[in-house]
N, C-alpha and C positions, 0 to 999 in steps of 0.2 A: 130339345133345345140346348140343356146345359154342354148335352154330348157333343154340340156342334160349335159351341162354342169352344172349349176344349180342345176340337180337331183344329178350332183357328188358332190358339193360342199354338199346340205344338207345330203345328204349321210356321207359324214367325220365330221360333225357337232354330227351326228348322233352315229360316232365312237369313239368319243371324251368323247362325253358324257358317253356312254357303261364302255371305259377303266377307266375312272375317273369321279364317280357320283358324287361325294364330293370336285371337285377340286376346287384351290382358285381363287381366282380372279388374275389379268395377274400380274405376278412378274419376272420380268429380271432376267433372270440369274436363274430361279428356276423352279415349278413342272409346271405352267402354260406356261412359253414358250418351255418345254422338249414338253408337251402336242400339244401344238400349232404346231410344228415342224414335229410331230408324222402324225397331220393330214393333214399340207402341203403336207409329203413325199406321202403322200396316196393318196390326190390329185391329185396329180403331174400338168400339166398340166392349168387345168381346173378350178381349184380354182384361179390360177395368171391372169390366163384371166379375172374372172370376179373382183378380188381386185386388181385392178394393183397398187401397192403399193410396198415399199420398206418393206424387211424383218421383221423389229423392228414394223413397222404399221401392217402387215399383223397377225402376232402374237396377235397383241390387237386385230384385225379385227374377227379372230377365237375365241377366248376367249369373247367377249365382245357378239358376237350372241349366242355361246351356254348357257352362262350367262342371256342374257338378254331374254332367253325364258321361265325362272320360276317364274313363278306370283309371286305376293306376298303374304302372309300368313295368315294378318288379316289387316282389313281396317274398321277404325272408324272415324265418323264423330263426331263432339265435338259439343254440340249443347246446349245451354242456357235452363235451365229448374227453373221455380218457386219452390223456398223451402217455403214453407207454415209455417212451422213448425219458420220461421225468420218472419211472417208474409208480405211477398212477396216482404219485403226491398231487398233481396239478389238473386241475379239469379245464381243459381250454376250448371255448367255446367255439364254435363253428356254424355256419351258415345252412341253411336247406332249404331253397328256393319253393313256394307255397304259392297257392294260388287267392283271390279272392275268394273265393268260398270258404277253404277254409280258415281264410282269417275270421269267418261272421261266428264261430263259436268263441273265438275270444272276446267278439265286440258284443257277447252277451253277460258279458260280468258283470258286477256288479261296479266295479272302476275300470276305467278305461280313459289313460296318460295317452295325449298328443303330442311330444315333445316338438316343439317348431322353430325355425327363424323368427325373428318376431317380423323384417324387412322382406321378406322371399313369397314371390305372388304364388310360385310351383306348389313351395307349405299351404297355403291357403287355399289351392283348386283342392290341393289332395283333401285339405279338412273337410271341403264341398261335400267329395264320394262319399266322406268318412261316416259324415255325417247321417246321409241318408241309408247307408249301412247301421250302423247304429241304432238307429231309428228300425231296420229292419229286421234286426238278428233278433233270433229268440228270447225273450228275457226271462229273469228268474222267474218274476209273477207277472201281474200286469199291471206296475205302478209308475210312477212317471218318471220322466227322462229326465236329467240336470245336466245341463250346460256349467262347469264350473270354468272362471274365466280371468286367469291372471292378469289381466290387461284394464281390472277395472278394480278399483280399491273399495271395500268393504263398505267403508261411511255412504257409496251412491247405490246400495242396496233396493233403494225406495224403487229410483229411478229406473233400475233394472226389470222391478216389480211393474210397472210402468208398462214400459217396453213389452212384455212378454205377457200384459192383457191386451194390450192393441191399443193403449190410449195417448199412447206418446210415439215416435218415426224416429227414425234412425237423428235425423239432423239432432233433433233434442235430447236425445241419447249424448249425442257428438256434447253439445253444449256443457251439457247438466253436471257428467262424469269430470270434466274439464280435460278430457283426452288429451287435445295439445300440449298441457302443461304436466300431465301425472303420469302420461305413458310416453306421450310422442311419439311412438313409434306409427307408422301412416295408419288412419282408421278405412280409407279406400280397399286394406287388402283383407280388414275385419268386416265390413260391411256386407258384401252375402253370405258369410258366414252364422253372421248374427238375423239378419233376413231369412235365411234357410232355417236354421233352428227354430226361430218364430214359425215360422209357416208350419214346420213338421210338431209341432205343440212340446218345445225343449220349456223347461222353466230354466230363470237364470240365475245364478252365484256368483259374486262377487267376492274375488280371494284376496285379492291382495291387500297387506298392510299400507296405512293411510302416510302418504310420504314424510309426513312430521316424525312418524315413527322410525322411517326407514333412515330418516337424515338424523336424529336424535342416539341411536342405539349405539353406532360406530364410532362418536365422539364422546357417549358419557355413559357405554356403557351398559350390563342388563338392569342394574340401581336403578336404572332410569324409568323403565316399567312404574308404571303405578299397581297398585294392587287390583284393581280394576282391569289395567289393560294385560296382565298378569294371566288374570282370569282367564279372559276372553283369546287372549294370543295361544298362551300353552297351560291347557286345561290340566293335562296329563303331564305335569313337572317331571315326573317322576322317572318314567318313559322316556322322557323331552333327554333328561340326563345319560339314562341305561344307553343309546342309540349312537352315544360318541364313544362306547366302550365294547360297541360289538367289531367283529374281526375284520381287518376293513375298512374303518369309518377314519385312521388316521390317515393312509395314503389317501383316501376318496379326498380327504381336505386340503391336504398337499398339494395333489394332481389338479384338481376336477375346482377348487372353489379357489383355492387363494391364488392360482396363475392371474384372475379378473381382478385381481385386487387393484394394480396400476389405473386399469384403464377406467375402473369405477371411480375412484382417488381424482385423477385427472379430469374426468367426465362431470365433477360437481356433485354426482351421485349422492358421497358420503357426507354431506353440510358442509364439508369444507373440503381444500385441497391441500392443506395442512398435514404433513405426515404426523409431527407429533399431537394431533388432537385424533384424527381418525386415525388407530392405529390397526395393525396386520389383525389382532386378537378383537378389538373394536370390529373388522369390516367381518369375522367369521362368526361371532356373535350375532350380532346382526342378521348372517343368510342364513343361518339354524331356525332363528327365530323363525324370518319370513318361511322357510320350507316349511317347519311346522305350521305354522297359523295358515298357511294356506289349504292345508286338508284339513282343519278341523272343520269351516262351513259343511263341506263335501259329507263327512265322517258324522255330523251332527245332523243334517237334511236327512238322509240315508237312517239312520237310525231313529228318527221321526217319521219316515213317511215307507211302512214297510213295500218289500217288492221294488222300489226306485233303483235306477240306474243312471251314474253319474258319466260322462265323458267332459273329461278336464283339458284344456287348451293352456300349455304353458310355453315355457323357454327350452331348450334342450338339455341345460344346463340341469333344470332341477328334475329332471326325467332320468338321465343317462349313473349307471352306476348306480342305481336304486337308493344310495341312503341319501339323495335330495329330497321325494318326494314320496316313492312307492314305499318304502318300507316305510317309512311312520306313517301312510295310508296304512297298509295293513295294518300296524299296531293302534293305533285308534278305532279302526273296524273290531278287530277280535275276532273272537267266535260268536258273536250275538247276530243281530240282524243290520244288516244284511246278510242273509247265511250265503255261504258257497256253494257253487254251481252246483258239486258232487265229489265226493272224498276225492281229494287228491289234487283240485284243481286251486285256483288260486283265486281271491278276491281280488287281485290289483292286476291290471296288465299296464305292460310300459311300451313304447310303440314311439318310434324316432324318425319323423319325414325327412325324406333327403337328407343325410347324416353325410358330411364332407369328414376326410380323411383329419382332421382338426378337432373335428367334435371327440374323436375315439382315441387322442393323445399320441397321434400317428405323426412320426415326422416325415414319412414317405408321402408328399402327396398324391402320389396314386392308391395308398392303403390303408385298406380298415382295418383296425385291432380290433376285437368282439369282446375282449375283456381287459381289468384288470388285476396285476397281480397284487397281493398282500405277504408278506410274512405273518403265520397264524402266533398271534402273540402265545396261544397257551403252548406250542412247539415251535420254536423260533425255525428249525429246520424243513418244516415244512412248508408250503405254499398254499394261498387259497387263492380264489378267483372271483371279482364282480362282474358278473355278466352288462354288456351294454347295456342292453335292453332286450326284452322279451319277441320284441318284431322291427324288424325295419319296413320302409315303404317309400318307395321310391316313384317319380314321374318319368324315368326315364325307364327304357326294357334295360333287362340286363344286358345285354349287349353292346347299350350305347352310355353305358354306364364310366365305362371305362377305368374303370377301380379293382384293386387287386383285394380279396377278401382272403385276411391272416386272422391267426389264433392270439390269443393275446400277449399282449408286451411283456419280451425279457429280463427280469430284474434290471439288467443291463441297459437297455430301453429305458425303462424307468429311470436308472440313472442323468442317463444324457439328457432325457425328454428334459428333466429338470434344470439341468446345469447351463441348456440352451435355453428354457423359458420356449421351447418348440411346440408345450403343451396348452399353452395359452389358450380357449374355446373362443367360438366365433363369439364377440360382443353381442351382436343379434339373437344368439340364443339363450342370453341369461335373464 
Protein backbone atom coordinates (compact mmCIF):
# COMPACT_ATOMS: atom_id res chain seq x y z
CA UNK A 1 0.00 0.00 0.00
CA UNK A 2 2.74 2.64 1.19
CA UNK A 3 4.52 1.47 -2.35
CA UNK A 4 1.34 2.63 -4.17
CA UNK A 5 1.11 5.47 -2.66
CA UNK A 6 4.59 6.62 -3.51
CA UNK A 7 3.94 5.56 -7.14
CA UNK A 8 1.00 8.26 -6.88
CA UNK A 9 2.83 10.85 -5.20
CA UNK A 10 5.88 10.48 -8.05
CA UNK A 11 3.27 10.33 -10.54
CA UNK A 12 2.01 14.09 -9.57
CA UNK A 13 5.60 15.12 -9.34
CA UNK A 14 5.74 13.75 -12.64
CA UNK A 15 2.47 16.07 -13.73
CA UNK A 16 3.89 19.10 -12.39
CA UNK A 17 6.68 18.87 -14.10
CA UNK A 18 4.71 18.15 -17.67
CA UNK A 19 2.17 21.36 -16.96
CA UNK A 20 5.18 23.56 -16.09
CA UNK A 21 8.80 22.73 -17.51
CA UNK A 22 10.11 26.13 -16.63
CA UNK A 23 8.34 26.80 -13.26
CA UNK A 24 9.98 28.89 -10.61
CA UNK A 25 11.01 28.12 -7.50
CA UNK A 26 8.07 28.03 -4.58
CA UNK A 27 6.59 31.58 -4.38
CA UNK A 28 3.54 32.33 -2.02
CA UNK A 29 0.78 33.56 -3.40
CA UNK A 30 2.12 32.93 -7.02
CA UNK A 31 2.70 30.18 -10.17
CA UNK A 32 4.52 27.76 -7.84
CA UNK A 33 2.15 27.31 -5.11
CA UNK A 34 -1.15 27.58 -7.98
CA UNK A 35 1.23 24.49 -9.32
CA UNK A 36 1.90 22.92 -5.99
CA UNK A 37 -1.98 23.03 -5.23
CA UNK A 38 -2.70 21.56 -8.79
CA UNK A 39 -0.67 18.45 -7.81
CA UNK A 40 -2.13 18.01 -4.27
CA UNK A 41 -5.68 18.20 -5.89
CA UNK A 42 -4.41 15.19 -8.16
CA UNK A 43 -3.07 13.42 -5.37
CA UNK A 44 -5.57 13.66 -3.22
CA UNK A 45 -5.25 11.36 -0.64
CA UNK A 46 -1.91 9.72 -1.01
CA UNK A 47 0.45 12.37 -1.14
CA UNK A 48 -0.81 13.81 2.60
CA UNK A 49 -0.29 10.54 3.83
CA UNK A 50 3.18 10.38 3.00
CA UNK A 51 3.92 14.59 3.72
CA UNK A 52 1.97 14.98 6.61
CA UNK A 53 2.51 18.46 6.73
CA UNK A 54 0.51 21.46 6.96
CA UNK A 55 -0.57 23.10 3.64
CA UNK A 56 2.13 26.14 3.25
CA UNK A 57 5.13 23.13 4.03
CA UNK A 58 3.39 20.74 1.72
CA UNK A 59 3.55 23.24 -1.22
CA UNK A 60 7.44 23.75 -0.69
CA UNK A 61 7.51 19.93 -0.08
CA UNK A 62 6.18 19.49 -3.93
CA UNK A 63 8.12 22.23 -5.39
CA UNK A 64 11.23 21.64 -3.72
CA UNK A 65 11.35 17.60 -5.08
CA UNK A 66 10.39 18.42 -8.66
CA UNK A 67 13.11 21.16 -8.38
CA UNK A 68 15.53 19.34 -6.80
CA UNK A 69 15.54 16.56 -9.47
CA UNK A 70 17.56 18.69 -12.24
CA UNK A 71 21.15 18.35 -12.06
CA UNK A 72 23.21 20.86 -12.41
CA UNK A 73 24.64 22.19 -15.75
CA UNK A 74 28.44 22.55 -15.37
CA UNK A 75 30.78 21.64 -12.60
CA UNK A 76 34.33 22.79 -12.35
CA UNK A 77 36.83 22.24 -9.96
CA UNK A 78 39.45 25.27 -9.48
CA UNK A 79 42.65 23.91 -9.27
CA UNK A 80 46.25 25.58 -9.00
CA UNK A 81 48.41 25.39 -12.07
CA UNK A 82 52.18 26.82 -12.59
CA UNK A 83 52.44 29.82 -15.02
CA UNK A 84 55.79 29.34 -16.32
CA UNK A 85 55.59 32.10 -18.41
CA UNK A 86 55.96 34.18 -14.40
CA UNK A 87 58.78 31.82 -14.02
CA UNK A 88 56.80 29.59 -11.51
CA UNK A 89 56.55 32.64 -8.71
CA UNK A 90 52.70 32.52 -9.50
CA UNK A 91 50.28 29.72 -9.36
CA UNK A 92 47.38 30.69 -11.33
CA UNK A 93 44.45 28.74 -11.01
CA UNK A 94 42.60 27.14 -13.71
CA UNK A 95 39.42 25.44 -14.36
CA UNK A 96 38.77 21.55 -15.10
CA UNK A 97 35.34 20.69 -15.92
CA UNK A 98 34.12 17.64 -13.49
CA UNK A 99 31.24 15.77 -13.41
CA UNK A 100 28.59 15.28 -10.48
CA UNK A 101 29.96 12.34 -9.22
CA UNK A 102 32.84 13.44 -8.69
CA UNK A 103 31.88 16.48 -6.83
CA UNK A 104 30.00 13.82 -4.10
CA UNK A 105 33.67 13.13 -2.45
CA UNK A 106 33.88 16.60 -1.56
CA UNK A 107 30.30 16.86 -0.48
CA UNK A 108 31.67 14.28 2.13
CA UNK A 109 33.78 16.62 4.32
CA UNK A 110 33.30 17.52 7.00
CA UNK A 111 32.38 21.60 5.86
CA UNK A 112 30.86 22.11 2.87
CA UNK A 113 30.42 26.41 1.93
CA UNK A 114 27.48 27.10 -0.52
CA UNK A 115 28.45 30.57 -1.50
CA UNK A 116 24.91 32.07 -3.05
CA UNK A 117 22.84 34.96 -4.38
CA UNK A 118 20.85 35.55 -1.60
CA UNK A 119 17.83 37.00 -4.52
CA UNK A 120 18.70 34.35 -7.48
CA UNK A 121 16.04 31.33 -7.64
CA UNK A 122 18.73 29.25 -10.23
CA UNK A 123 21.17 29.47 -6.51
CA UNK A 124 18.43 27.93 -4.63
CA UNK A 125 17.28 24.96 -7.37
CA UNK A 126 20.99 24.37 -7.36
CA UNK A 127 21.12 24.18 -3.21
CA UNK A 128 17.88 21.65 -3.85
CA UNK A 129 20.43 18.94 -5.83
CA UNK A 130 23.03 19.95 -3.36
CA UNK A 131 21.39 19.20 -0.87
CA UNK A 132 20.14 15.80 -1.57
CA UNK A 133 23.82 15.11 -2.69
CA UNK A 134 25.04 15.94 0.54
CA UNK A 135 22.62 13.95 2.21
CA UNK A 136 23.93 11.22 -0.11
CA UNK A 137 27.75 11.24 -0.26
CA UNK A 138 29.73 9.17 1.87
CA UNK A 139 30.44 10.69 5.24
CA UNK A 140 33.26 10.57 7.71
CA UNK A 141 31.05 8.39 10.35
CA UNK A 142 27.60 8.21 10.46
CA UNK A 143 26.63 11.43 12.56
CA UNK A 144 24.37 13.92 11.71
CA UNK A 145 23.88 16.54 8.95
CA UNK A 146 23.93 20.47 9.94
CA UNK A 147 22.45 22.83 7.97
CA UNK A 148 24.43 26.07 8.99
CA UNK A 149 22.31 29.04 7.72
CA UNK A 150 23.32 32.86 7.44
CA UNK A 151 19.99 33.98 6.64
CA UNK A 152 18.79 33.45 10.39
CA UNK A 153 20.42 35.34 13.31
CA UNK A 154 21.58 33.22 16.34
CA UNK A 155 19.19 34.77 19.27
CA UNK A 156 16.08 32.36 16.93
CA UNK A 157 17.97 29.26 17.64
CA UNK A 158 15.07 27.90 19.74
CA UNK A 159 12.94 28.48 16.83
CA UNK A 160 15.02 26.68 14.33
CA UNK A 161 15.13 23.79 17.10
CA UNK A 162 11.43 23.99 16.56
CA UNK A 163 11.32 23.64 13.00
CA UNK A 164 13.69 20.74 12.55
CA UNK A 165 11.40 18.51 15.20
CA UNK A 166 8.34 19.04 13.25
CA UNK A 167 6.53 21.21 15.77
CA UNK A 168 6.48 24.33 14.12
CA UNK A 169 5.82 25.07 9.57
CA UNK A 170 7.59 26.99 7.57
CA UNK A 171 4.92 30.09 7.97
CA UNK A 172 6.14 30.21 11.90
CA UNK A 173 9.41 29.88 11.12
CA UNK A 174 8.67 32.98 8.61
CA UNK A 175 7.14 34.86 11.75
CA UNK A 176 9.26 33.93 14.80
CA UNK A 177 12.99 34.65 13.00
CA UNK A 178 11.41 38.11 11.85
CA UNK A 179 12.75 37.43 8.34
CA UNK A 180 11.17 40.43 6.79
CA UNK A 181 12.76 42.69 8.99
CA UNK A 182 16.61 40.80 9.89
CA UNK A 183 17.19 39.25 6.36
CA UNK A 184 14.74 40.52 3.84
CA UNK A 185 15.93 39.02 1.38
CA UNK A 186 12.64 36.89 -0.27
CA UNK A 187 12.04 33.68 2.23
CA UNK A 188 9.93 31.95 -1.11
CA UNK A 189 13.35 31.14 -2.51
CA UNK A 190 14.49 29.61 1.08
CA UNK A 191 11.48 27.83 1.62
CA UNK A 192 12.36 24.25 -0.09
CA UNK A 193 15.41 24.51 0.80
CA UNK A 194 14.51 24.48 4.33
CA UNK A 195 11.55 21.88 3.63
CA UNK A 196 14.02 19.58 1.94
CA UNK A 197 16.66 19.67 4.65
CA UNK A 198 13.79 18.92 7.09
CA UNK A 199 12.50 16.12 5.27
CA UNK A 200 16.15 14.50 4.47
CA UNK A 201 16.66 14.65 8.69
CA UNK A 202 19.43 18.10 8.39
CA UNK A 203 19.53 19.69 11.96
CA UNK A 204 19.51 23.50 11.94
CA UNK A 205 22.17 26.48 12.92
CA UNK A 206 21.54 29.62 13.12
CA UNK A 207 24.88 32.01 12.27
CA UNK A 208 24.29 35.00 12.02
CA UNK A 209 25.09 37.85 14.36
CA UNK A 210 21.94 39.48 16.06
CA UNK A 211 21.39 42.98 13.99
CA UNK A 212 21.97 45.17 17.22
CA UNK A 213 25.29 43.85 16.90
CA UNK A 214 25.82 44.19 13.20
CA UNK A 215 24.45 48.10 13.44
CA UNK A 216 26.40 48.79 16.74
CA UNK A 217 30.06 47.54 15.68
CA UNK A 218 30.58 49.87 12.70
CA UNK A 219 29.65 53.00 14.68
CA UNK A 220 31.24 52.36 18.01
CA UNK A 221 33.61 50.09 17.24
CA UNK A 222 35.14 46.34 18.73
CA UNK A 223 34.92 48.38 22.73
CA UNK A 224 31.66 47.92 21.92
CA UNK A 225 31.62 44.05 22.53
CA UNK A 226 30.80 43.21 25.93
CA UNK A 227 32.73 40.55 27.45
CA UNK A 228 30.11 38.26 27.12
CA UNK A 229 29.35 38.79 23.61
CA UNK A 230 33.35 38.73 23.17
CA UNK A 231 33.09 35.37 24.34
CA UNK A 232 30.52 33.94 22.35
CA UNK A 233 31.28 35.96 18.84
CA UNK A 234 35.19 35.22 18.74
CA UNK A 235 36.23 32.52 21.03
CA UNK A 236 39.58 32.10 19.50
CA UNK A 237 40.81 36.06 19.91
CA UNK A 238 43.95 35.02 19.30
CA UNK A 239 43.38 33.38 15.83
CA UNK A 240 40.51 36.02 15.23
CA UNK A 241 43.95 38.36 15.15
CA UNK A 242 46.78 35.94 13.51
CA UNK A 243 44.25 35.70 10.00
CA UNK A 244 44.58 39.60 9.22
CA UNK A 245 48.34 39.01 8.99
CA UNK A 246 48.53 35.92 6.93
CA UNK A 247 49.71 36.45 3.14
CA UNK A 248 46.75 37.80 1.42
CA UNK A 249 44.22 38.89 3.92
CA UNK A 250 45.24 42.74 2.99
CA UNK A 251 44.36 42.73 -0.79
CA UNK A 252 41.31 40.02 0.10
CA UNK A 253 40.08 43.31 2.22
CA UNK A 254 40.80 45.93 -0.20
CA UNK A 255 39.30 43.99 -3.15
CA UNK A 256 36.71 41.52 -1.80
CA UNK A 257 35.06 43.45 1.49
CA UNK A 258 35.47 47.29 1.40
CA UNK A 259 34.28 47.77 -2.38
CA UNK A 260 30.47 46.98 -0.24
CA UNK A 261 31.13 49.37 1.90
CA UNK A 262 28.99 52.37 0.00
CA UNK A 263 26.21 50.43 -0.76
CA UNK A 264 25.99 48.82 2.95
CA UNK A 265 26.55 52.88 4.15
CA UNK A 266 23.69 53.86 1.84
CA UNK A 267 21.41 50.61 2.43
CA UNK A 268 20.95 51.65 6.36
CA UNK A 269 22.91 48.43 7.03
CA UNK A 270 25.62 50.19 9.22
CA UNK A 271 22.99 52.14 11.94
CA UNK A 272 23.46 54.93 10.16
CA UNK A 273 24.40 56.62 6.82
CA UNK A 274 26.57 58.84 8.44
CA UNK A 275 30.24 58.56 7.06
CA UNK A 276 31.69 59.96 9.95
CA UNK A 277 30.09 57.67 12.51
CA UNK A 278 30.08 54.35 10.46
CA UNK A 279 33.53 54.66 9.30
CA UNK A 280 35.63 52.55 6.38
CA UNK A 281 37.68 50.69 9.61
CA UNK A 282 34.16 50.69 11.67
CA UNK A 283 32.29 48.63 8.46
CA UNK A 284 35.69 45.95 8.21
CA UNK A 285 35.52 45.54 11.78
CA UNK A 286 32.38 44.70 11.89
CA UNK A 287 32.50 41.87 8.59
CA UNK A 288 35.76 40.12 10.37
CA UNK A 289 33.63 39.84 13.27
CA UNK A 290 30.39 38.44 11.51
CA UNK A 291 32.84 35.96 9.23
CA UNK A 292 34.19 34.67 12.32
CA UNK A 293 31.25 34.29 14.65
CA UNK A 294 29.54 32.77 11.81
CA UNK A 295 31.68 29.45 12.01
CA UNK A 296 32.07 29.25 15.36
CA UNK A 297 28.24 27.47 15.81
CA UNK A 298 29.30 25.30 12.86
CA UNK A 299 33.18 24.63 14.42
CA UNK A 300 31.42 24.14 18.07
CA UNK A 301 28.29 21.70 16.92
CA UNK A 302 30.96 19.56 14.97
CA UNK A 303 33.15 19.31 17.72
CA UNK A 304 30.21 18.22 20.17
CA UNK A 305 28.68 15.84 18.18
CA UNK A 306 31.44 13.49 16.69
CA UNK A 307 31.25 12.02 12.96
CA UNK A 308 28.65 15.33 12.00
CA UNK A 309 28.71 17.07 8.70
CA UNK A 310 27.97 20.65 8.34
CA UNK A 311 26.74 22.11 4.76
CA UNK A 312 26.64 26.08 5.43
CA UNK A 313 24.42 28.26 3.13
CA UNK A 314 25.91 31.92 2.88
CA UNK A 315 26.65 35.07 0.66
CA UNK A 316 29.19 34.66 -2.01
CA UNK A 317 31.00 37.24 -0.64
CA UNK A 318 32.05 35.36 2.64
CA UNK A 319 32.81 32.13 0.59
CA UNK A 320 35.03 33.47 -2.42
CA UNK A 321 38.90 34.09 -1.72
CA UNK A 322 38.81 31.82 1.59
CA UNK A 323 39.83 34.38 4.31
CA UNK A 324 35.81 35.32 4.61
CA UNK A 325 34.85 32.16 5.93
CA UNK A 326 36.81 28.81 5.02
CA UNK A 327 39.82 29.50 6.41
CA UNK A 328 38.97 30.52 9.84
CA UNK A 329 36.61 27.31 9.44
CA UNK A 330 39.66 25.44 9.10
CA UNK A 331 41.42 27.21 12.02
CA UNK A 332 38.70 26.60 14.42
CA UNK A 333 38.25 22.91 13.24
CA UNK A 334 42.20 22.10 13.83
CA UNK A 335 43.26 18.86 13.83
CA UNK A 336 40.76 17.45 16.62
CA UNK A 337 37.46 16.12 15.54
CA UNK A 338 36.18 16.61 13.18
CA UNK A 339 39.20 14.51 11.75
CA UNK A 340 39.97 14.67 7.96
CA UNK A 341 38.71 12.61 5.35
CA UNK A 342 42.39 11.24 4.81
CA UNK A 343 46.04 12.86 4.81
CA UNK A 344 45.98 15.27 2.37
CA UNK A 345 42.53 16.20 2.06
CA UNK A 346 41.01 19.17 3.42
CA UNK A 347 38.24 19.76 6.18
CA UNK A 348 36.61 22.87 4.46
CA UNK A 349 35.44 22.92 0.81
CA UNK A 350 34.19 26.27 -0.71
CA UNK A 351 31.89 25.86 -3.69
CA UNK A 352 30.32 29.21 -5.51
CA UNK A 353 26.71 28.77 -7.64
CA UNK A 354 26.47 30.75 -10.47
CA UNK A 355 29.45 32.95 -9.89
CA UNK A 356 28.92 36.20 -12.66
CA UNK A 357 32.10 37.58 -14.02
CA UNK A 358 31.61 40.49 -10.88
CA UNK A 359 31.86 38.08 -8.10
CA UNK A 360 35.65 37.05 -9.31
CA UNK A 361 36.80 41.11 -9.53
CA UNK A 362 36.48 40.82 -13.40
CA UNK A 363 35.93 43.85 -15.38
CA UNK A 364 35.35 41.83 -18.62
CA UNK A 365 31.87 40.94 -18.31
CA UNK A 366 32.30 37.91 -20.15
CA UNK A 367 35.20 36.80 -17.61
CA UNK A 368 36.09 34.77 -14.69
CA UNK A 369 39.37 35.34 -12.93
CA UNK A 370 39.95 32.06 -10.69
CA UNK A 371 42.23 33.90 -8.53
CA UNK A 372 43.72 36.58 -6.71
CA UNK A 373 46.96 38.06 -6.74
CA UNK A 374 48.92 39.26 -3.36
CA UNK A 375 52.41 40.51 -3.11
CA UNK A 376 54.10 37.88 -0.47
CA UNK A 377 54.78 40.40 2.22
CA UNK A 378 57.79 38.16 3.55
CA UNK A 379 59.31 38.69 -0.33
CA UNK A 380 57.77 41.65 -1.75
CA UNK A 381 58.93 40.34 -5.34
CA UNK A 382 57.25 37.60 -5.39
CA UNK A 383 53.54 36.70 -6.07
CA UNK A 384 51.07 34.56 -4.34
CA UNK A 385 47.53 33.57 -5.23
CA UNK A 386 43.87 33.11 -3.42
CA UNK A 387 42.21 30.61 -5.19
CA UNK A 388 38.24 31.61 -5.82
CA UNK A 389 36.99 28.74 -4.52
CA UNK A 390 37.50 25.14 -4.51
CA UNK A 391 34.44 24.30 -7.19
CA UNK A 392 32.10 26.13 -9.10
CA UNK A 393 28.50 24.96 -10.05
CA UNK A 394 26.54 26.26 -12.39
CA UNK A 395 22.74 25.85 -13.83
CA UNK A 396 23.60 26.43 -17.03
CA UNK A 397 25.93 23.70 -19.41
CA UNK A 398 28.93 24.89 -20.40
CA UNK A 399 28.09 25.90 -23.41
CA UNK A 400 25.40 28.12 -22.75
CA UNK A 401 27.32 29.50 -20.22
CA UNK A 402 28.82 32.06 -22.27
CA UNK A 403 31.76 33.09 -20.10
CA UNK A 404 35.35 33.21 -21.04
CA UNK A 405 37.40 31.26 -18.02
CA UNK A 406 40.89 33.25 -17.18
CA UNK A 407 43.80 32.64 -14.80
CA UNK A 408 43.90 35.17 -12.22
CA UNK A 409 44.13 39.07 -12.28
CA UNK A 410 47.26 40.97 -13.25
CA UNK A 411 48.87 43.17 -10.73
CA UNK A 412 47.73 45.59 -13.27
CA UNK A 413 44.08 44.23 -13.20
CA UNK A 414 44.24 44.75 -9.69
CA UNK A 415 45.20 48.17 -10.14
CA UNK A 416 42.42 49.50 -12.48
CA UNK A 417 39.89 46.94 -10.84
CA UNK A 418 40.48 49.52 -7.96
CA UNK A 419 40.70 52.85 -9.31
CA UNK A 420 37.33 51.93 -11.42
CA UNK A 421 35.65 50.64 -8.19
CA UNK A 422 34.88 47.64 -11.24
CA UNK A 423 35.29 45.31 -8.34
CA UNK A 424 32.45 46.02 -6.41
CA UNK A 425 30.51 42.22 -5.57
CA UNK A 426 27.03 41.67 -6.43
CA UNK A 427 25.06 43.15 -3.24
CA UNK A 428 23.04 39.90 -3.20
CA UNK A 429 26.02 37.98 -2.37
CA UNK A 430 27.15 39.45 0.73
Amino acid sequence: MQACRLFAAVATLQAVITMAPRCSAYDVGGMGAVLSRRGLMAAGSSLLAIVPNGPADLEADILAAVIASRPPGAIFAVNPTADPQIDGLVSRPSLAEISLPDLREALASPVVFLGEHHNSKEDHRLQLRLLNEFAAAKPVGTGAMVLGLEQVERQFQPVLDEFSEGKIGLQELYRRTEWNTRWSWPFSGYAPVLELARNLGFEFLALNTNSEVQRRVPVEGLASLSTEERVALIPDASGFVQTTKLPGFKEYANQVIMPSYDSHLEGGWLGTTDRGLATPGGFLSARMIRDEAMCVPVAKRLAQRPGARALVLVGADHVKFKYGMPARMDRLLGDGPPRRRKPGTPSVVSILLNVQPQDTLSQDEKRLLMGLLYADAAAVENQGTLKLADFLVFSASKEKLGLDLAPAASPEGKQEAEEKGASTASDNAI
